[in-house]
C-alpha positions as CSV (number, residue, x, y, z in Angstrom):
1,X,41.6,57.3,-1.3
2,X,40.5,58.8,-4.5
3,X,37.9,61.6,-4.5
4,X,34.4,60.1,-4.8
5,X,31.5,62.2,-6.2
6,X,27.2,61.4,-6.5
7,X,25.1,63.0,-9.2
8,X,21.0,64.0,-9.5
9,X,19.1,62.5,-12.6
10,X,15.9,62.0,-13.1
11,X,15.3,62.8,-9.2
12,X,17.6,60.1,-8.5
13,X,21.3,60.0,-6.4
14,X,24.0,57.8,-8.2
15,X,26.9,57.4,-6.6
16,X,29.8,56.6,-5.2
17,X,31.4,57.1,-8.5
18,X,35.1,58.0,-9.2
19,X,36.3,61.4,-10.5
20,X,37.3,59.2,-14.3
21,X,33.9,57.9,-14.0
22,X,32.4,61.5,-13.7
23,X,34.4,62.5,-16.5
24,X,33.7,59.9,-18.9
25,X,29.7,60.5,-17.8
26,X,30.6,64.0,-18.8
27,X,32.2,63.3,-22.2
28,X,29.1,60.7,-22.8
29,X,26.5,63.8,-22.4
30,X,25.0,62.1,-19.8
31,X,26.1,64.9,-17.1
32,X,25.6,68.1,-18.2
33,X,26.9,71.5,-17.2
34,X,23.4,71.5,-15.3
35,X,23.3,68.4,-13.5
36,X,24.0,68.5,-10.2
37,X,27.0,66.8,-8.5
38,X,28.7,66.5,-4.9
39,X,31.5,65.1,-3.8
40,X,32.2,63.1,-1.0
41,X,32.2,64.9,2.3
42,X,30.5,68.2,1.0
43,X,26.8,69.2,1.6
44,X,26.7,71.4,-1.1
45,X,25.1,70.2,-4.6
46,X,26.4,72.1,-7.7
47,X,25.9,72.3,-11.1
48,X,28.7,70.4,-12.6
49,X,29.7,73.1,-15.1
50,X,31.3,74.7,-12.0
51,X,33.5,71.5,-11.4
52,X,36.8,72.6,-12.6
53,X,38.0,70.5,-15.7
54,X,34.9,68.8,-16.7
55,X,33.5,70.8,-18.9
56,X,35.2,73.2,-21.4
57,X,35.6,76.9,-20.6
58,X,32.9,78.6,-22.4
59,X,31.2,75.6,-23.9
60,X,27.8,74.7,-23.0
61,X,27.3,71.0,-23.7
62,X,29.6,68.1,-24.0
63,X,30.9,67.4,-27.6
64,X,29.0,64.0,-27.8
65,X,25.5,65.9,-26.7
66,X,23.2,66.9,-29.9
67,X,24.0,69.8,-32.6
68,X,22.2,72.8,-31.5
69,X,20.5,73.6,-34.7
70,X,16.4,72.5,-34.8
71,X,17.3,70.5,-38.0
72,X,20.4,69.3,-37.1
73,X,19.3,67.7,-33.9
74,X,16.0,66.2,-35.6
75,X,17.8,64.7,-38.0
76,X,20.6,63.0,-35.8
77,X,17.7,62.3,-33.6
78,X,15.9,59.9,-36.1
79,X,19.7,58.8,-36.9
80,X,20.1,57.6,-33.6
81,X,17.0,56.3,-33.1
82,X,16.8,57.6,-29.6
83,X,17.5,60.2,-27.5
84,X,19.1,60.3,-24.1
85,X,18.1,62.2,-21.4
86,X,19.7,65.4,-21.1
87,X,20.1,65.6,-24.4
88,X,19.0,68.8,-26.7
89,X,16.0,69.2,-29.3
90,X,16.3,73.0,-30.4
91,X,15.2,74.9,-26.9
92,X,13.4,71.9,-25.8
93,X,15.5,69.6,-23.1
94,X,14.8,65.8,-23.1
95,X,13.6,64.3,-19.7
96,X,12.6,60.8,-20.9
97,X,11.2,58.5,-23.6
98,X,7.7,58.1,-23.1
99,X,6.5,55.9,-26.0
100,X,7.0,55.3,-29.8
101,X,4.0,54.7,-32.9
102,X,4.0,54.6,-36.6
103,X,5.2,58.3,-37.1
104,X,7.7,58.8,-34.3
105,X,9.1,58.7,-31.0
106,X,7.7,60.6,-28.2
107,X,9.7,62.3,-25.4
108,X,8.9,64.1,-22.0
109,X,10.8,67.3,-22.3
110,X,11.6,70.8,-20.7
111,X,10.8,74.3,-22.4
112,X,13.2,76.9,-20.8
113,X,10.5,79.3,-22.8
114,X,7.5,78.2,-21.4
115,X,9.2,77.0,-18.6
116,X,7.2,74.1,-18.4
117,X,7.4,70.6,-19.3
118,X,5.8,69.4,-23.2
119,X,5.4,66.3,-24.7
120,X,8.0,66.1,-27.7
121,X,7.7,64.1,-31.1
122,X,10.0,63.6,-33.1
123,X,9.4,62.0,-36.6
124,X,11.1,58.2,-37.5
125,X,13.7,58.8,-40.3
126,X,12.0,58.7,-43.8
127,X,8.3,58.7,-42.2
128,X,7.0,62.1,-43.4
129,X,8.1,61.8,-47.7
130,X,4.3,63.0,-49.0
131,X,2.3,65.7,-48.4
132,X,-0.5,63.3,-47.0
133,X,2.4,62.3,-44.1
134,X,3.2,65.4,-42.8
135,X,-0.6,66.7,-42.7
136,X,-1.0,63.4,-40.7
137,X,1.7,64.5,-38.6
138,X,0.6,67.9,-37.8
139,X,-2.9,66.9,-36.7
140,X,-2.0,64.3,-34.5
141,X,0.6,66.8,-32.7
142,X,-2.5,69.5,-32.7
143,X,-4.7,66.7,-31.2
144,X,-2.0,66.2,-28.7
């Protein structure tokens, strides 16, 4: 029988999945080298980074997952549309969507710096051209 792992997201188990299912997860950026896995007939969670072959020695995120630069992840961001969980902002580490209005989407997501959880808005493509947008912008993130 082929080797059958569970995963944690969101505070949720999922599983029984197969190993090419954890993989393809992987490749997807929907398992990160943090989430936590387990296979079948161990107690033991672990971050999946340490499951060998499914992530890239050395490499911190799948290839699929968000650039790492602020301005590069912003702007595929508002590409996209959407973000997945898991996914990267700059520092900031999306948890869920929590809503959407006339400037942007707004996420639930983790600062490793504060190490605490922020709310996380990130602009619709071609929303903030004048001045009068962006000053907009910035006071309802202050008012936030």
């Amino acid at each position: 029988m082929a080797d059958q792992w569970y995963y944690q997201a969101s505070g949720k188990i999922t599983g029984p999945i197969s190993a090419s299912e954890l993989g393809r997860l992987t490749k997807s950026g929907v398992l990160t080298p943090d989430t936590l896995v387990r296979k079948s007939g161990r107690e033991n969670w672990v971050p999946a980074r340490q499951v060998k072959g499914l992530f890239e020695e050395g490499r911190q995120q799948p290839a699929e997952s968000l650039p790492q630069s602020d301005t590069g992840n912003v702007r595929a961001a508002q590409a996209q549309g959407t973000v997945s969980e898991r996914q990267k902002i700059g520092r900031f580490e999306i948890r869920s969507r929590l809503g959407a209005g006339a400037f942007g989407a707004v996420y639930r997501a983790y600062d490793p710096v504060l190490d605490r959880e922020v709310a996380l808005k990130v602009p619709h493509r071609d929303t903030l051209r004048s001045e009068k947008d962006k000053e907009r912008f910035l006071r309802e993130a202050k008012a936030a």
